[in-house]
RODO-2510 file (C-alpha; in nm, 4 decimals, decimal comma):
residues 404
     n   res          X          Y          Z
     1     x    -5,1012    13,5496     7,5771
     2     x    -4,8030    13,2771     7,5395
     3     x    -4,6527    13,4273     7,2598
     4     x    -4,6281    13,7292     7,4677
     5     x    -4,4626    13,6074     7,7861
     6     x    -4,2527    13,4375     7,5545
     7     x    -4,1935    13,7350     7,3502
     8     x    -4,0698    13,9481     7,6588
     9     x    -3,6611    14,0116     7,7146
    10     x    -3,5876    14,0296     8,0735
    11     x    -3,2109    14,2154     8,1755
    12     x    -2,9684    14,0436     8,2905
    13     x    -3,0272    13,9951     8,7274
    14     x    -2,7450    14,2025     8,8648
    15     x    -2,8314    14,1612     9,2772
    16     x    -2,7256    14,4672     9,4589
    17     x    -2,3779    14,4089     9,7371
    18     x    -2,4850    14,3830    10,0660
    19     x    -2,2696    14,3196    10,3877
    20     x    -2,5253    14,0413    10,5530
    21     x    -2,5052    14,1003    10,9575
    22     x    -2,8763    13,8889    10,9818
    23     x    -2,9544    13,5388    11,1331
    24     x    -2,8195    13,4563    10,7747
    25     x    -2,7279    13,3631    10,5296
    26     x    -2,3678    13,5204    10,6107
    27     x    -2,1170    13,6631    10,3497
    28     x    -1,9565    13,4059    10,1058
    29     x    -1,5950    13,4431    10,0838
    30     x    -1,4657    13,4240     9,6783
    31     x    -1,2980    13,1352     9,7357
    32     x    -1,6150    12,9720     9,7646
    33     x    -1,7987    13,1955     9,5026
    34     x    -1,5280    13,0579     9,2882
    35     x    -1,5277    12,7071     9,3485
    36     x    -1,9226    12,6924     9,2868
    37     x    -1,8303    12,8055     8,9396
    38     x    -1,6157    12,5492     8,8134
    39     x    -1,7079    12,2937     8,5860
    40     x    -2,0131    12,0716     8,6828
    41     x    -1,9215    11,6974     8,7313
    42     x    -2,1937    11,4574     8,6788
    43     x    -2,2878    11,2951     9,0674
    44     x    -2,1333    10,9737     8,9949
    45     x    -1,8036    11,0957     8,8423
    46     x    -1,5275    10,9619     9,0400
    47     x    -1,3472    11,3665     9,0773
    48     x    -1,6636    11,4165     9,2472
    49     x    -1,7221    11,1047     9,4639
    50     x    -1,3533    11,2336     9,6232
    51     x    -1,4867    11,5895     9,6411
    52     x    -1,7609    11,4336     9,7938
    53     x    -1,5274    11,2345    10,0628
    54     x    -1,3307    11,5871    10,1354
    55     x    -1,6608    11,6877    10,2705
    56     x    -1,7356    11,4117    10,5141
    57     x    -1,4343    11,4370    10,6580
    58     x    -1,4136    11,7853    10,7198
    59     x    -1,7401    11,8043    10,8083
    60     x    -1,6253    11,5864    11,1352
    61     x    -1,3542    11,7830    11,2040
    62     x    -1,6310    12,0703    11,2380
    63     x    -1,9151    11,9044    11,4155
    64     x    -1,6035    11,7384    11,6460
    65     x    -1,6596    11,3866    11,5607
    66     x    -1,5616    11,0185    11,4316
    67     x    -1,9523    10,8799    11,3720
    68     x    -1,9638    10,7384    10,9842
    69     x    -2,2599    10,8924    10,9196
    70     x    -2,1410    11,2601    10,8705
    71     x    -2,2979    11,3726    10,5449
    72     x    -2,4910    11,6776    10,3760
    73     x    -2,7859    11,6739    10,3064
    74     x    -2,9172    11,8219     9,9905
    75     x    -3,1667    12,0584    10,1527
    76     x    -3,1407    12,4056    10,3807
    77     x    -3,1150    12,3690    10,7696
    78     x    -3,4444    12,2930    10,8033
    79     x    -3,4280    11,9865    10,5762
    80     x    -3,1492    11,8563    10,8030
    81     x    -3,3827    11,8772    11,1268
    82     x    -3,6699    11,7207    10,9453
    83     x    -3,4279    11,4601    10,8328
    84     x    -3,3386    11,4189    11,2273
    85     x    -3,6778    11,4008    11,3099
    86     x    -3,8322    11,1703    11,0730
    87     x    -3,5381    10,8901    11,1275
    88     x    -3,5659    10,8983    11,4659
    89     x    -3,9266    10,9237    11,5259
    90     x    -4,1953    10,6554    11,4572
    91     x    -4,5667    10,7160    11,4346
    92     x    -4,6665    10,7041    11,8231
    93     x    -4,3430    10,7584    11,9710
    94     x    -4,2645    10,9694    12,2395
    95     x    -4,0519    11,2607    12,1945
    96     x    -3,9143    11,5568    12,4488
    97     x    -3,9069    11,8433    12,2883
    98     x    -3,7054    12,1750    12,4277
    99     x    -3,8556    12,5059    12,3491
   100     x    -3,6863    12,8317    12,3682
   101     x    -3,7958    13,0017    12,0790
   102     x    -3,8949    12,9906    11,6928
   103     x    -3,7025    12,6987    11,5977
   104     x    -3,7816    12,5040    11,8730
   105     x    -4,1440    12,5354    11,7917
   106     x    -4,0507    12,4188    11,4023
   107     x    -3,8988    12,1315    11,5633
   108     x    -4,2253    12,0396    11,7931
   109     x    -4,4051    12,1093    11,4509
   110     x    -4,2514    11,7953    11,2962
   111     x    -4,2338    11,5610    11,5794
   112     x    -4,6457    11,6433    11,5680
   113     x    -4,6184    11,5688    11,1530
   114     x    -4,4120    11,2387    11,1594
   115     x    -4,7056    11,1019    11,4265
   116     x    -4,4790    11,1485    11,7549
   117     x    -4,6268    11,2148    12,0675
   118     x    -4,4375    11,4887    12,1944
   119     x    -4,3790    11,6378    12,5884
   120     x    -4,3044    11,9876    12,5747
   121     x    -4,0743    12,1802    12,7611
   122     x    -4,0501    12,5660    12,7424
   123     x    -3,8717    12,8678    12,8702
   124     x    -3,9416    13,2168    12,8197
   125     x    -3,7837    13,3440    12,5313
   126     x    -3,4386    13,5105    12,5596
   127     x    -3,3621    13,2372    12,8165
   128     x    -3,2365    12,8879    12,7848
   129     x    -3,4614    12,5910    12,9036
   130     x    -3,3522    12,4505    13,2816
   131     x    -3,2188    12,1112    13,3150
   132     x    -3,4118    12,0434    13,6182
   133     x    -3,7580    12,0599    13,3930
   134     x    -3,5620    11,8995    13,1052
   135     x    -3,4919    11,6305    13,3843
   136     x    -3,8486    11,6122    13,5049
   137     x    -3,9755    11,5648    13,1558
   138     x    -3,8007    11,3053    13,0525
   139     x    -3,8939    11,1065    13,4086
   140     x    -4,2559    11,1242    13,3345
   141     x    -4,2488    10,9763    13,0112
   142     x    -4,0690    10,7262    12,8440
   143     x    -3,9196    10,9030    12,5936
   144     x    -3,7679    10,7893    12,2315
   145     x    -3,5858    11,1553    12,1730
   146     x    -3,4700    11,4356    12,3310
   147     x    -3,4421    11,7415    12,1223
   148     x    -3,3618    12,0244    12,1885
   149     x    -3,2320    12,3496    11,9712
   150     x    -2,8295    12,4446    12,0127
   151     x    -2,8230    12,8195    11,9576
   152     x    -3,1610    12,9928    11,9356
   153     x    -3,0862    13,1848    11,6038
   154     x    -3,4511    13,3904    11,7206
   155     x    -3,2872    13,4970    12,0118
   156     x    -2,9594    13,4676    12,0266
   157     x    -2,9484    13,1648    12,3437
   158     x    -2,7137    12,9231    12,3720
   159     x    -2,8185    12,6212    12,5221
   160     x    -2,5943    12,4560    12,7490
   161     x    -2,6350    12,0757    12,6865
   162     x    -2,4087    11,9401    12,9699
   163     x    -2,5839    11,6659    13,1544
   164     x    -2,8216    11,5492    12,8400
   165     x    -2,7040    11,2856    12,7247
   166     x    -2,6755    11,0880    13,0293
   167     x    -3,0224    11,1698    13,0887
   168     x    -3,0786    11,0518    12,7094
   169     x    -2,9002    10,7216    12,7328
   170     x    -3,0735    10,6573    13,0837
   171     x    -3,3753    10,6832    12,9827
   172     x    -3,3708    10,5115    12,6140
   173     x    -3,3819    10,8238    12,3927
   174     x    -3,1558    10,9433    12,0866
   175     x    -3,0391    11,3075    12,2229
   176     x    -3,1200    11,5415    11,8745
   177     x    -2,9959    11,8576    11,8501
   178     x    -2,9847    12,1868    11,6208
   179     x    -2,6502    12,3495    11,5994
   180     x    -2,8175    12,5568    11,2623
   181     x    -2,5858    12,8912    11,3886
   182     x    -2,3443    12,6978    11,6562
   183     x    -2,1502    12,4840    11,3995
   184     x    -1,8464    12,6354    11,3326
   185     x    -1,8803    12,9453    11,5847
   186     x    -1,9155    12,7601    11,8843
   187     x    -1,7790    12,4125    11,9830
   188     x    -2,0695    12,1554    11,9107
   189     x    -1,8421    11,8941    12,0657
   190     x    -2,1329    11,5780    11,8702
   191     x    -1,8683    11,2930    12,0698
   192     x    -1,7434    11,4519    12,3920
   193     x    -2,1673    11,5627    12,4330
   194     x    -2,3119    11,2625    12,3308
   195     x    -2,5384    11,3647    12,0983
   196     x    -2,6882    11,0989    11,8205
   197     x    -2,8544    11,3126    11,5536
   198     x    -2,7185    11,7164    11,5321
   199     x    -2,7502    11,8867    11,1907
   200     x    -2,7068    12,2711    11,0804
   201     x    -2,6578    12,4764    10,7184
   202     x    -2,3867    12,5494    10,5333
   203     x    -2,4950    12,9726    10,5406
   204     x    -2,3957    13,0614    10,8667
   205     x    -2,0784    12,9777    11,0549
   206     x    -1,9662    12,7372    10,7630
   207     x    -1,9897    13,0760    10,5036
   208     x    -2,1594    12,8842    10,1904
   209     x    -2,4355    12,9823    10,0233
   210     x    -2,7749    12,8020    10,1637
   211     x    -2,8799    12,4864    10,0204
   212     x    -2,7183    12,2150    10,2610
   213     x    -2,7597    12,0533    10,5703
   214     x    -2,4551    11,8903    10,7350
   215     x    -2,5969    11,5992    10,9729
   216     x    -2,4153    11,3547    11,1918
   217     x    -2,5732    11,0773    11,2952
   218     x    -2,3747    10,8380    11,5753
   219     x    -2,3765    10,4556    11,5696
   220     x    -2,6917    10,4057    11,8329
   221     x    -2,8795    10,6133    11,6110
   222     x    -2,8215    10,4491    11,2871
   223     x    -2,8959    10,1252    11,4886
   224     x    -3,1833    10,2722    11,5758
   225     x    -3,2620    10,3672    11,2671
   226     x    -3,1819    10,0612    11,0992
   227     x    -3,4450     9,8730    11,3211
   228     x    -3,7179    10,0777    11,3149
   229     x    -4,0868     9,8930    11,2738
   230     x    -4,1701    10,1430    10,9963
   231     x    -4,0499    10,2873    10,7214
   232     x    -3,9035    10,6218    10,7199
   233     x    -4,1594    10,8877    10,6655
   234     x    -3,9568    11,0609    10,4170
   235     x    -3,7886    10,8266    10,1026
   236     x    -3,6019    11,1678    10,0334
   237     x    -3,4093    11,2037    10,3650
   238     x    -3,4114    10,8103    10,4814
   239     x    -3,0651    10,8176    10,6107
   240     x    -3,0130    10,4333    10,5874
   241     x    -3,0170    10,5369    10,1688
   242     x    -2,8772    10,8547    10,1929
   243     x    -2,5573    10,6988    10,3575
   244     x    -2,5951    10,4309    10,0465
   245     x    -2,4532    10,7107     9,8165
   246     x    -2,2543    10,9108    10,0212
   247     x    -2,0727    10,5678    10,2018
   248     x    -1,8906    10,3185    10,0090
   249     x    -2,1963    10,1900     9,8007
   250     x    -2,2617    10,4834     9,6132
   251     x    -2,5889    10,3488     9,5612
   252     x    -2,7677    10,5984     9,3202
   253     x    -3,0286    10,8202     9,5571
   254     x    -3,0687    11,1418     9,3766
   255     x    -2,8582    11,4123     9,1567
   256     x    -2,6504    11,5864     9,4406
   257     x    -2,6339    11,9315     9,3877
   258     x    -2,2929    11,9645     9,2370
   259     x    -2,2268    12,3224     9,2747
   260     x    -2,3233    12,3249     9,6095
   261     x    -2,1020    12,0553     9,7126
   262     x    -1,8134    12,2314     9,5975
   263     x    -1,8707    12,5874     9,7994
   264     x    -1,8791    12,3835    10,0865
   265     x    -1,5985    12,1836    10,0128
   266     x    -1,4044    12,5350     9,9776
   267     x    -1,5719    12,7187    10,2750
   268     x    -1,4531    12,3824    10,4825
   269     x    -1,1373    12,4518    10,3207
   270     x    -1,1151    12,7692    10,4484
   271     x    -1,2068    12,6812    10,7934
   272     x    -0,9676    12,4046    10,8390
   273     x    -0,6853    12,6552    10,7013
   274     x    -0,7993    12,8665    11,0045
   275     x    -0,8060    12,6617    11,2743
   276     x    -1,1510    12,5565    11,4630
   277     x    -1,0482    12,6957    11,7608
   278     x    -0,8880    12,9827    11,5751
   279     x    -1,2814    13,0327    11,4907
   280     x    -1,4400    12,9918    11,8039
   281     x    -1,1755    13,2731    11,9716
   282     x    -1,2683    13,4889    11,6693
   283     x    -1,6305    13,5041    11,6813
   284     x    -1,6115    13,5579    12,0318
   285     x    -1,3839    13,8464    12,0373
   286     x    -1,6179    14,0552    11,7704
   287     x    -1,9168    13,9268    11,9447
   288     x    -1,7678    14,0784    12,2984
   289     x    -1,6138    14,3797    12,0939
   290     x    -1,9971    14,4478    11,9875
   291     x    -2,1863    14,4173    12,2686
   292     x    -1,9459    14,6775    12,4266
   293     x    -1,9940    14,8744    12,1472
   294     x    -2,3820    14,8808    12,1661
   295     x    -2,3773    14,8742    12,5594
   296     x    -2,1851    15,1830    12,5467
   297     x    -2,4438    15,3150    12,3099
   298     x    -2,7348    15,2974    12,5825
   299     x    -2,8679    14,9667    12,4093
   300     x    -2,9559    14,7083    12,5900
   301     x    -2,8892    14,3155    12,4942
   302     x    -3,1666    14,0777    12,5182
   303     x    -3,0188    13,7541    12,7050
   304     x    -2,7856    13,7517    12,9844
   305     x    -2,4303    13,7411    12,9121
   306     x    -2,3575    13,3448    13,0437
   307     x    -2,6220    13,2519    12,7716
   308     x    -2,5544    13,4588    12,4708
   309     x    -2,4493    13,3256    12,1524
   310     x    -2,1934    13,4810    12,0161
   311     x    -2,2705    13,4562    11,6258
   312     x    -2,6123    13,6094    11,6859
   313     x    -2,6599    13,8839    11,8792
   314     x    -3,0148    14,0017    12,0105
   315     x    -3,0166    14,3690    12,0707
   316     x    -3,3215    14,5239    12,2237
   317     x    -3,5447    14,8164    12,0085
   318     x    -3,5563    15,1043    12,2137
   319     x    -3,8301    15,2748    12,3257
   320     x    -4,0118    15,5119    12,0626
   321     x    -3,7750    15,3408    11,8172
   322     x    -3,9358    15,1930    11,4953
   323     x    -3,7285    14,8205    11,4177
   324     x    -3,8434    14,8164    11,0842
   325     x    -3,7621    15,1816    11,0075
   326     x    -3,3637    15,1649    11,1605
   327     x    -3,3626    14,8257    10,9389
   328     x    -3,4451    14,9807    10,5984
   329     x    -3,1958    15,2823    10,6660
   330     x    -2,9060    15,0176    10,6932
   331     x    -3,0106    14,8551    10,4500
   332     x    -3,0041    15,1718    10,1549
   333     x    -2,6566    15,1731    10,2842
   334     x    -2,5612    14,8460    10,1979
   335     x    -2,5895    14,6481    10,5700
   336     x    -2,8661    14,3703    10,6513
   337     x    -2,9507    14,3344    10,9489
   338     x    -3,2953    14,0521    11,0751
   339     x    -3,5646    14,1708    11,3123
   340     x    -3,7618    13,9674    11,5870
   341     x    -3,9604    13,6422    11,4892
   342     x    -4,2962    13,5897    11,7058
   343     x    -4,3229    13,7388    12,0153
   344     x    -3,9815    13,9623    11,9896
   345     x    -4,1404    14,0748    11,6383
   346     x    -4,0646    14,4790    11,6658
   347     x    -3,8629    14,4510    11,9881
   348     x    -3,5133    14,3064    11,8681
   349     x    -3,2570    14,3411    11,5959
   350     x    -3,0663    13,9775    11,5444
   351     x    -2,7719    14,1121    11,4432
   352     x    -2,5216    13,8043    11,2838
   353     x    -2,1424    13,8060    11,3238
   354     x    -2,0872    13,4614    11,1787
   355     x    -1,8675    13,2544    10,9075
   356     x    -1,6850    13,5815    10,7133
   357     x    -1,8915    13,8013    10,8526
   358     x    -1,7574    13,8154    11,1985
   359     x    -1,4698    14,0946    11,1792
   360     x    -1,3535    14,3984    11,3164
   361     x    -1,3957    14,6133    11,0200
   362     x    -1,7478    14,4832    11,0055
   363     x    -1,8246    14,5426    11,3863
   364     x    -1,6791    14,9177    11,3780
   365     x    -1,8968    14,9905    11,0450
   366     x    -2,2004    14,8228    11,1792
   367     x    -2,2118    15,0376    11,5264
   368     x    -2,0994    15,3468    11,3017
   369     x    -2,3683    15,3038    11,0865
   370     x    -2,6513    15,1624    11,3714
   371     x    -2,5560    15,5083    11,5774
   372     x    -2,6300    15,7409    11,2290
   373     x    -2,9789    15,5273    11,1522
   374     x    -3,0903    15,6146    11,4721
   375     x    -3,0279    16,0200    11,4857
   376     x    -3,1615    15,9672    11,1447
   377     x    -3,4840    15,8722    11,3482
   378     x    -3,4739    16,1218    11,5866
   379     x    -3,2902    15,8504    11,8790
   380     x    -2,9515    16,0683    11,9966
   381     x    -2,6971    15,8018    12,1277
   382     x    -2,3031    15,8458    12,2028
   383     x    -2,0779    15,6442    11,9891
   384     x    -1,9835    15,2579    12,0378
   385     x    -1,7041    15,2549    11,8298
   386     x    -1,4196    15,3498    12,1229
   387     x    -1,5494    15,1202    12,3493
   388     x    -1,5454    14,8129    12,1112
   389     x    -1,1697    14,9371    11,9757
   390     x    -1,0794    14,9074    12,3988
   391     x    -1,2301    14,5246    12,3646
   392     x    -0,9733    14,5034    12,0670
   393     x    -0,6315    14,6821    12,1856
   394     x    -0,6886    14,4544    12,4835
   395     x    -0,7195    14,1255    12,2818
   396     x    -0,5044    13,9466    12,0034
   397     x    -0,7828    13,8913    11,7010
   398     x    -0,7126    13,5683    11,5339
   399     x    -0,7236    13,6487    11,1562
   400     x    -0,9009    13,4388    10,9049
   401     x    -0,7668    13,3498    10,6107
   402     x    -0,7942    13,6204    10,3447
   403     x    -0,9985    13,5986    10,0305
   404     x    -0,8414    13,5235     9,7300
***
């Protein structure tokens, strides 16, 4: 049986094109395909411990901050809230924990695995959570973190976190937040909000491939940190040894991913080349250029328009409409596109503009083809394209830097 699995010739993996409009990952520019191909460094090599400096400082440029402990960590978004989590949270401490959707829950998830005691707060989903019962939380217990998710990539919310990290401070707790789909589409703003921990990925507004977790961690929180009682529950995502190899030390921790490193060195690249408010003003613009688009088609949008994201859009199913069906159509011509998580499973398409992928010519083809996938199914609709091309003649579109 071994000599025959090792006998077998397997073809060379040729992955089909597809323009990704999902909750991610986004399309990778060739600048950054290219730079993940050149020659691998080994993760002490000096050329790569200045790569590896590039990086941190962009990466405050992008999360909007001076805080020393800036850093990626070698992991997908998720590693970089875990890595939050488990630095800031001892075994028995109490945690507030903001819940407007799938990734909030992830987030109560590990405050519950690294021994927290966590407070919930929760809002229906398609809706932000209310400072007033963010407020009252955080007065009836006595509260080590406050976390709370940025931009709701399950349902396209953006959480307004004005007024949190006074109530942090106040009250003793490291303010924590996901900005997994903000960073780089939306200003984060780490300094001018206060926030001590906020991580996200490098597949979605950055424009990498997946497989790292930008984190920023301020001073309180590495002095926080620094004095816990415990040991970090994690020896893979301590921070106080990450930082050894990624600060001045560069005390060996583990083999970076090299390749990795260098897409999102070049997909910073590109983003400081286009401005970060260039960005912003960008994915706004298609994201308003859509929505009048798919208004205009009879859809319907699933969050009010004060507290939509505008790199993920949640569009609403119609009636008699199968999600799945409209989803494999634009897919066999060449478009991905997510459905709902949880509740929304079946009632939403989460449609992503972000990184490269939010552009004209991709907002035009994307209600072209979402009006033919639906008469396809029997679900008539009048075209969005004229009313998203009156969002543009009305509006300057910054333009991103083209790919080389």
């Amino acid at each position: 049986m071994v000599d025959q699995v090792h006998a077998r010739q397997y073809a060379k993996f040729e992955p089909p094109e597809r323009l990704l409009l999902g909750p991610g990952p986004s399309p990778v520019d060739k600048r950054v395909l290219a730079a993940m191909s050149a020659p691998v460094l080994g993760h002490l090599d000096p050329a790569f411990l200045s790569c590896m400096e590039d990086i941190r400082e962009m990466l405050r440029y992008v999360f909007e901050t001076n805080n020393r402990a800036t850093l990626p960590v070698s992991g997908t978004g998720s590693a970089g809230m875990e890595a939050a989590v488990v630095n800031a949270i001892e075994p028995g401490d109490e945690a507030v924990v903001c819940i407007s959707g799938y990734f909030g829950e992830r987030m109560l998830e590990m405050v519950d695995r690294a021994g927290g005691k966590p407070t919930v707060v929760r809002s229906e989903w398609g809706k932000p959570v209310e400072l007033r019962e963010i407020e009252a939380a955080v007065r009836s217990t006595r509260p080590r973190a406050l976390a709370i998710v940025h931009a709701e990539t399950s349902t396209g919310v953006l959480q307004n976190l004005e007024g949190l990290a006074s109530l942090a401070q106040d009250s003793g707790a490291l303010l924590i937040v996901d900005a997994v789909t903000s960073l780089g589409t939306h200003p984060v703003a780490a300094d001018r909000n206060g926030i001590d921990i906020c991580f996200s990925c490098t597949q979605k507004g950055i424009g990498a491939p997946p497989g790292l977790a930008p984190i920023t961690f301020s001073e309180r929180a590495v002095d926080r940190v620094t004095a816990r009682r415990t040991k970090v529950q994690s020896w893979y995502l301590d921070v106080t040894a990450i930082r050894r190899y990624w600060g001045q030390e560069r005390a060996y921790h583990h083999t970076a991913p090299i390749s990795m490193n260098y897409g999102l060195r070049e997909a910073l690249r590109l983003l400081s080349e286009e401005g970060l408010e260039a960005r912003w003003r960008r994915h706004k613009l298609n994201h308003r250029a859509f929505v009048a688009g798919v208004e205009a088609m009879g859809l319907q949008m699933l969050v009010a328009p004060e507290h939509r994201l505008w790199a993920l859009n949640a569009v609403r199913v119609p009636n008699g409409v199968d999600d799945a069906r409209i989803r494999n159509r634009l897919l066999e011509s060449g478009i991905e596109i997510g459905g709902g998580l949880g509740p929304l499973k079946g009632q939403i398409w989460r449609i992503g503009l972000m990184g490269f992928g939010s552009t004209r010519e991709n907002v035009l083809l994307l209600l072209d083809s979402l009006q033919r996938a639906l008469a396809a199914e029997g679900h008539s609709c009048p075209p969005g394209r004229e009313a998203a091309e009156a969002v543009y003649r009305h509006s300057e579109l910054p333009q991103r830097p083209q790919p080389h």
